[in-house]
C-alpha positions as CSV (number, residue, x, y, z in Angstrom):
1,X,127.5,49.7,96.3
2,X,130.4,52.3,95.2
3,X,130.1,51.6,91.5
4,X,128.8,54.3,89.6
5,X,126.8,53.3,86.8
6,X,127.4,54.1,82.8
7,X,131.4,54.7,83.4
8,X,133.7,54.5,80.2
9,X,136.0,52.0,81.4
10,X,136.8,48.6,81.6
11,X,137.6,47.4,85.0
12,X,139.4,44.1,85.9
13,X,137.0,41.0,86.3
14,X,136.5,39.8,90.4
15,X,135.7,36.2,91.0
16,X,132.1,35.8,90.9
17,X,130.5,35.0,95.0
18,X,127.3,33.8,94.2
19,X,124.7,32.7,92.0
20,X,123.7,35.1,89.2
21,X,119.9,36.9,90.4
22,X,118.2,38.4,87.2
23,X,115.3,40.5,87.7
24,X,113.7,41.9,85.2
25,X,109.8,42.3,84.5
26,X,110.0,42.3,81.0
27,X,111.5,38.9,80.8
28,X,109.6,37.1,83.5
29,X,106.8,36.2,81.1
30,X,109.7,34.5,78.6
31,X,110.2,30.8,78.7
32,X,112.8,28.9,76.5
33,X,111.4,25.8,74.3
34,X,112.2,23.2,76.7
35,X,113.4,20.7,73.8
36,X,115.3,23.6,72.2
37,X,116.5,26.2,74.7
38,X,115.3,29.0,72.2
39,X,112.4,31.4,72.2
40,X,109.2,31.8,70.1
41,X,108.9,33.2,67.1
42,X,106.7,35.8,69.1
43,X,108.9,36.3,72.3
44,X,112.3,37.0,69.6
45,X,109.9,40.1,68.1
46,X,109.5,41.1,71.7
47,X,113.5,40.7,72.0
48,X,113.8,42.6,69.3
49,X,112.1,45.8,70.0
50,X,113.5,45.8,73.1
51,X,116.6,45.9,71.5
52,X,115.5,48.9,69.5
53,X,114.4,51.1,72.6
54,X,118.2,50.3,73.9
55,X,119.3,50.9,70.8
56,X,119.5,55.0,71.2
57,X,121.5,55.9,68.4
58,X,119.3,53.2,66.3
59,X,122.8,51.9,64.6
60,X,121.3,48.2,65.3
61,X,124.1,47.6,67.8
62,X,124.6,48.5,71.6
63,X,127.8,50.1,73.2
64,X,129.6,48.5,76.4
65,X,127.8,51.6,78.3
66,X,124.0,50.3,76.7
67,X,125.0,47.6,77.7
68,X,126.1,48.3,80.9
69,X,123.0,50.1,81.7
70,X,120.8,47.4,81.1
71,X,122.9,44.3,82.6
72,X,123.1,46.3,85.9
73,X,119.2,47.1,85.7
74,X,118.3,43.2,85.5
75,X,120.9,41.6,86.8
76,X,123.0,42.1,90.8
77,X,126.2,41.3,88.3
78,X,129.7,43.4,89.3
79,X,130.8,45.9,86.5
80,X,133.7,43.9,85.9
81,X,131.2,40.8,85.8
82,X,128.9,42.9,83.0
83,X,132.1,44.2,81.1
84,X,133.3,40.9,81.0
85,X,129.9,39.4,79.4
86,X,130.0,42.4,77.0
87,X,134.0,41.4,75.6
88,X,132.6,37.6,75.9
89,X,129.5,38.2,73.5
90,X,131.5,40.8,71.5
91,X,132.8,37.7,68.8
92,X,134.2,40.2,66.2
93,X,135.5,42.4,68.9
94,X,134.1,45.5,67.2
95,X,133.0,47.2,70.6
96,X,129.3,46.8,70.0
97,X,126.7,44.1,70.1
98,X,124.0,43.5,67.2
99,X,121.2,41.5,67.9
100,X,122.5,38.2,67.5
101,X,124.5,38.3,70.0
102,X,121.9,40.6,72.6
103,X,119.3,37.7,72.0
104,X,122.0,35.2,72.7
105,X,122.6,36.6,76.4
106,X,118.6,36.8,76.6
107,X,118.4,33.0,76.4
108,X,121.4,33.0,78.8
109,X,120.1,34.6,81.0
110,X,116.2,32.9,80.4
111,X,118.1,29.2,81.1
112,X,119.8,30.7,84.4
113,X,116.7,32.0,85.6
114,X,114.8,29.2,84.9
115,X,118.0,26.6,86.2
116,X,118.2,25.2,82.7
117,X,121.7,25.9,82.2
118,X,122.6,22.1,81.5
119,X,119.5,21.9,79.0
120,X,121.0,25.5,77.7
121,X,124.7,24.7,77.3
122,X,124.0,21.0,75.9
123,X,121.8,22.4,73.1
124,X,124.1,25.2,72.3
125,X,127.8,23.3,73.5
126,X,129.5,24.8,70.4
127,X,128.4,28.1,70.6
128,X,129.5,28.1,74.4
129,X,132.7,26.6,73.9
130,X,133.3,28.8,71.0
131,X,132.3,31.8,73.2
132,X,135.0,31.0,77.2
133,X,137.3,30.2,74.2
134,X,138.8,33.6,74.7
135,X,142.0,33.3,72.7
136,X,140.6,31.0,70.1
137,X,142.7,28.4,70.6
138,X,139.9,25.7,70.1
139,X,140.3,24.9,73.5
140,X,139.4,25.9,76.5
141,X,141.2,25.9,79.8
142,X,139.8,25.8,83.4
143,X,141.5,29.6,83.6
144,X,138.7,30.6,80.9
145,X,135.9,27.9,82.1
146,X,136.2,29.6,85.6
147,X,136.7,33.1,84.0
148,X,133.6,33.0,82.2
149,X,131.5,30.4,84.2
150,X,129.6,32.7,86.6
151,X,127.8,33.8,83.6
152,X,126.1,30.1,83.8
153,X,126.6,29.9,87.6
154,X,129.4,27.9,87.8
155,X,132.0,28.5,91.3
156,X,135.7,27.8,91.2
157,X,135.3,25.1,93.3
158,X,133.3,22.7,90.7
159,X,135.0,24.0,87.8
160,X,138.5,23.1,89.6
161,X,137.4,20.1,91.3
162,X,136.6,17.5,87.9
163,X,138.5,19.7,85.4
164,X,141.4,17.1,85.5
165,X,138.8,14.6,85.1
166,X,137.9,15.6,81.7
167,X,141.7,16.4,80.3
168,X,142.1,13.4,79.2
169,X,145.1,14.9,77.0
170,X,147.0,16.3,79.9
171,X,147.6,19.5,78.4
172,X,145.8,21.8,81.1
173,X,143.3,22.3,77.4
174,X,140.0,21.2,77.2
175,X,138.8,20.3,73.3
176,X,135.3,20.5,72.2
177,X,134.4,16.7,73.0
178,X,136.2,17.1,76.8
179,X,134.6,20.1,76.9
180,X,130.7,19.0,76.2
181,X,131.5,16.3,78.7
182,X,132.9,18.4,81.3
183,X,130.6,21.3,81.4
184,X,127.4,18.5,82.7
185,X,129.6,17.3,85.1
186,X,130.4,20.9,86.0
187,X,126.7,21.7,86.4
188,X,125.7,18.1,88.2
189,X,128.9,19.2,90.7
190,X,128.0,22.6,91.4
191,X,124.2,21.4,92.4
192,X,126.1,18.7,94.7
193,X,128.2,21.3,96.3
194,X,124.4,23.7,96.6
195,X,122.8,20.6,98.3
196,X,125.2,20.9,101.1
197,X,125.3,22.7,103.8
């Protein structure tokens, strides 16, 4: 423990340890399409009034505390871990989230639940490339892959261990074609490295 919930800062982000547990009743009767890796038309209503009941101030948007209230309820992530989801999600860097992006990190979290990350990130490769490319440099490098990839369960030692693989340019960059390609290797390594003892 030590963390105090709800506080007003950011905090710098640890290395992730483990594998990301989510626990949350509400969610546990939510199952992404298996073709599509998005929800029904029913379980996004359900999304959506649950993001009205976190939406307090009913401005159609959550703060980085919301937020930080509910991430900590549902998931064992660090504060730095949540924070750093928030600022990931948080494309237009406005401070809040709108629903969009809330439901987004619901079918996240759904496919890591469910260990359909691979299913998750090859359906949606452009919006999770777009999203660990942090500076928007249309590239992403294994400091942002490993940065953000414990949102999707990935450990610095797969992410580290083919990213050289996949650069075929050399430039310490992954583009969106290396990066597609990578990111199932990623996942295939990490179960390999799980397998073991």
């Amino acid at each position: 423990g030590g963390e105090e919930p709800c506080a007003l800062y950011h905090v710098t982000y640890p290395a992730a340890a483990a594998a990301m547990k989510i626990n949350s009743r509400f969610l546990r009767h939510f199952r992404l399409d298996p073709v599509y890796s998005l929800l029904s038309a029913r379980e996004v209503v359900a999304v959506l009034e649950l993001f009205k009941a976190l939406d307090i101030r009913q401005e159609m948007a959550l703060d980085d505390i919301q937020f930080y209230c509910f991430m900590h309820a549902i998931t064992d992530l660090s504060k730095g871990e949540i924070y750093k989801v928030f600022d990931m999600l948080d494309v237009d860097r406005s401070g809040l989230l709108d629903f969009n992006e809330f439901y987004l990190l619901i079918c996240i979290l759904l496919a890591v639940r469910d260990k359909q990350e691979k299913q998750f990130i090859y359906r949606h490769s452009r919006t999770v490339f777009d999203l660990m490319d942090e500076d928007g440099s249309n590239s992403v490098s294994a400091d942002e892959f490993e940065q953000f990839g414990f949102l999707f369960n990935f450990q610095g030692r797969a992410v580290r261990h083919i990213f050289k693989e996949f650069d075929v340019s050399g430039d310490q960059e992954l583009d969106y074609q290396e990066f597609k390609m990578f990111a199932m290797a990623c996942i295939d390594k990490q179960s390999e490295l799980e397998e073991k003892p």
